[in-house]
N, C-alpha and C positions, 0 to 999 in steps of 0.2 A: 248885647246883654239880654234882651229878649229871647234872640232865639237860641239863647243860653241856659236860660230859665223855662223856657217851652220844651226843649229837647229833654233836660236833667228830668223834671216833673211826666212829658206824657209819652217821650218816644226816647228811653234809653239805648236801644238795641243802635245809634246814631251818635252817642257821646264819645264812641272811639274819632268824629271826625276832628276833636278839639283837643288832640296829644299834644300841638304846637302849642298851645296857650302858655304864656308865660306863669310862673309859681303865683308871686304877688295876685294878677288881676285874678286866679282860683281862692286865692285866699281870702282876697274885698267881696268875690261871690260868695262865698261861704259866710262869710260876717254878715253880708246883706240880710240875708235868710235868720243866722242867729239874733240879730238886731228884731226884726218883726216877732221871731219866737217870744224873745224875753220880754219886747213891750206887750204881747199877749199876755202873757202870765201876770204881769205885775198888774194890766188892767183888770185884766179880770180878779185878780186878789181884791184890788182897791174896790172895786163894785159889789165884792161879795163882800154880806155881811159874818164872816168867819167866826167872832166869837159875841154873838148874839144872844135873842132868847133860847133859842136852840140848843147853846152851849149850858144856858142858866139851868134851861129844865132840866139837859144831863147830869149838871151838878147836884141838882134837888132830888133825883131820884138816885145819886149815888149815896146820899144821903138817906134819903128812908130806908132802904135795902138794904145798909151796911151791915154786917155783925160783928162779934169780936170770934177769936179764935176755939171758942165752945158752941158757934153758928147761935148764939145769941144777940138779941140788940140790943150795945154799949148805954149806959146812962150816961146823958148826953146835959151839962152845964155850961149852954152857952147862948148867951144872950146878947141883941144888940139896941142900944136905949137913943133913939133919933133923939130927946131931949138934951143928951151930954153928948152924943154922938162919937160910942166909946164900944166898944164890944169887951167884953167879961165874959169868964166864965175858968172852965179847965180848957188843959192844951189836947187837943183831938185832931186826930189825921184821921182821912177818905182817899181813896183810891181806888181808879181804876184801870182799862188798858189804855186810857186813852186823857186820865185828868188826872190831878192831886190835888186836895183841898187841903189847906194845914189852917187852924183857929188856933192863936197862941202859942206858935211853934217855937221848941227848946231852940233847933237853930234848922237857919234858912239852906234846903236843900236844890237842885234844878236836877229834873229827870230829862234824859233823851227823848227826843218826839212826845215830847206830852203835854200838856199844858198844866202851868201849876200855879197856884193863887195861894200865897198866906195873908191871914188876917191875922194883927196885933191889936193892942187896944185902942187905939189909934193911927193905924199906918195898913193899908195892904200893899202887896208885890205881888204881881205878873210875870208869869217867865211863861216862854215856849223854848222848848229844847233848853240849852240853855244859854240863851237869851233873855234880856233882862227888856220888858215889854213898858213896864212903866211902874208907880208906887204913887201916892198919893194918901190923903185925908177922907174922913169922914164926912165932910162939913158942907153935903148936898141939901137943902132946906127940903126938895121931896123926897130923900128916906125913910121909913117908917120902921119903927119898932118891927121886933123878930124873935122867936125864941127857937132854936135847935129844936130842942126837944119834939116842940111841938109842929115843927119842920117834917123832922122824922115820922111821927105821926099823923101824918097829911092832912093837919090843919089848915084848911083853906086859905085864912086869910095871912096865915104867918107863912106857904110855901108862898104866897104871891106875893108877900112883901120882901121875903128871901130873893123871889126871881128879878125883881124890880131891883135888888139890891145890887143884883149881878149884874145886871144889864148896864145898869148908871157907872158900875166903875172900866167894867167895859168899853164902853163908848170914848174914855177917855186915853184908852189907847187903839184905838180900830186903826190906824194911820198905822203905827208902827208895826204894827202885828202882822197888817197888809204886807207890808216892805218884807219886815222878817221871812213871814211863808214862803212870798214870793222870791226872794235870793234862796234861800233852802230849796224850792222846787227848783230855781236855773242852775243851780247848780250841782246839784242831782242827776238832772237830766242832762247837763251837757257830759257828766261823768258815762253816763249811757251811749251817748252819743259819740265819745272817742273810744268805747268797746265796740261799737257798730263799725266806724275804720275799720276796726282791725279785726274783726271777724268776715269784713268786705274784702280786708288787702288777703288777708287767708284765701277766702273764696277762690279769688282773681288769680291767686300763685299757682292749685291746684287746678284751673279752668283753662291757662294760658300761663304756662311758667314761661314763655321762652322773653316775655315782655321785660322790660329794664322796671325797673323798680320807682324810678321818676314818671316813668309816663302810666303805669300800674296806679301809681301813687294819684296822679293828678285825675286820670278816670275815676276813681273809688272816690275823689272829695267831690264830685260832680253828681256822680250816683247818688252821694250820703246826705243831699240835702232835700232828698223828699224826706227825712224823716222828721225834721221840722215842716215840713207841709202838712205832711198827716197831724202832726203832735196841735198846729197852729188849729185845723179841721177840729179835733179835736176840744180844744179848748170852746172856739165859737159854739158848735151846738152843743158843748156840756155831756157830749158819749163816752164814756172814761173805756169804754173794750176798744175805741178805737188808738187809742195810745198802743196797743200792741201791737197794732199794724204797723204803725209810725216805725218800729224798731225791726218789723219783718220784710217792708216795703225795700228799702237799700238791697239789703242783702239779695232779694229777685231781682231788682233794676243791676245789681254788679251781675249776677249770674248771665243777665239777658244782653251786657253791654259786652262782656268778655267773653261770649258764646258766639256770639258774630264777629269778631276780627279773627281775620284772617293773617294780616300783615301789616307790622308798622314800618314803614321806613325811617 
């Protein structure tokens, strides 16, 4: 197993020595490797604070910025009263490439890849993509009074009571949201990752066609698993350019392992 995972990672031009391996033990290899990728992902979701203050102040400044369709700024009646713990006001939508805010929404919409928050007069909903993140009450005793308007107009104390707003119902789904991203990302990328095969078993066809298609086969899933090595790399120190090595690195390892055989018997 070792020198399984030492050869596939640092000395490919050597992977033609393991054409005998049986299908199954290539395939518990390959799991191994996807098994450490995807607890990577999910850790580092669950560690990252994904929709934080970070996400609040984007929402607070999609908010002042907004215009209507004359690139004016909409008059904005919407207000939140921590005493009844009730938001009023008119029904107003925000958006941008990346969030949806709806206050009093005619009806409940989920955009792809985005994040999206309605508030009714008592109830909000969370969605990512569409997925449904959490919903909940008003009924935090540190909330504090808010007015839109004066949101939009970068009133100090009403954008920090806004932000504060965001962040409390927030926290109340960081769990799931974690999970969510993280299944979206494994499974994204493992969809990446079965194009990588098959742009490898191409390579492999064009590089050494005379090879049987099983032992082709089982070289390329030995190759294919530096790309969750890199991807793993990747996640640890937080270099997002290096995720594209991740998906370049196979494809040279099958080049270099199918340029050096000579002969299978």
């Amino acid at each position: 197993m070792l020198a399984r995972i030492k050869t596939s990672l640092c000395h490919p031009r050597y992977i033609g020595l393991f054409f005998k391996d049986k299908f199954y033990r290539i395939i518990l290899f390959v799991l191994f490797f996807f098994m450490l990728f995807s607890a990577s992902i999910i850790t580092k979701c669950m560690l990252t604070d994904q929709f934080g203050y970070e996400q609040a102040n984007a929402m607070q400044t999609i908010i002042q910025y907004s215009t209507d369709s004359d690139g004016k700024k909409p008059t904005l009646n919407i207000k939140f009263d921590s005493s009844t713990k009730k938001i009023t006001g008119d029904s107003m939508n925000f958006k941008s490439d990346s969030a949806y805010i709806g206050f009093m929404p005619e009806k409940i919409t989920r955009y792809q890849n985005k994040l999206t928050v309605y508030f009714t007069e008592d109830t909000y909903y969370i969605f990512y993509g569409y997925y449904e993140l959490g919903k909940g009450n008003y009924n935090n005793s540190d909330l504090r009074s808010f007015d839109i308007s004066k949101v939009q107009a970068g009133d100090i104390e009403n954008c920090s009571n806004f932000k504060a707003f965001l962040v409390n119902i927030f926290d109340n789904v960081q769990n799931q949201e974690a999970l969510v991203i993280a299944t979206q990302s494994i499974i994204s990328n493992f969809v990446y990752y079965i194009l990588v095969i098959i742009l490898c078993l191409l390579n492999a066809y064009f590089l050494n066609p005379s090879i049987q298609f099983n032992v082709r086969m089982k070289l390329v899933l030995y190759d294919s698993v530096s790309y969750f090595y890199w991807y793993i790399i990747a996640l640890l120190i937080g270099v997002t350019w290096i995720e594209y090595i991740a998906l370049i690195v196979p494809f040279i390892f099958t080049s270099i392992t199918f340029s050096h055989i000579k002969r299978i018997r």
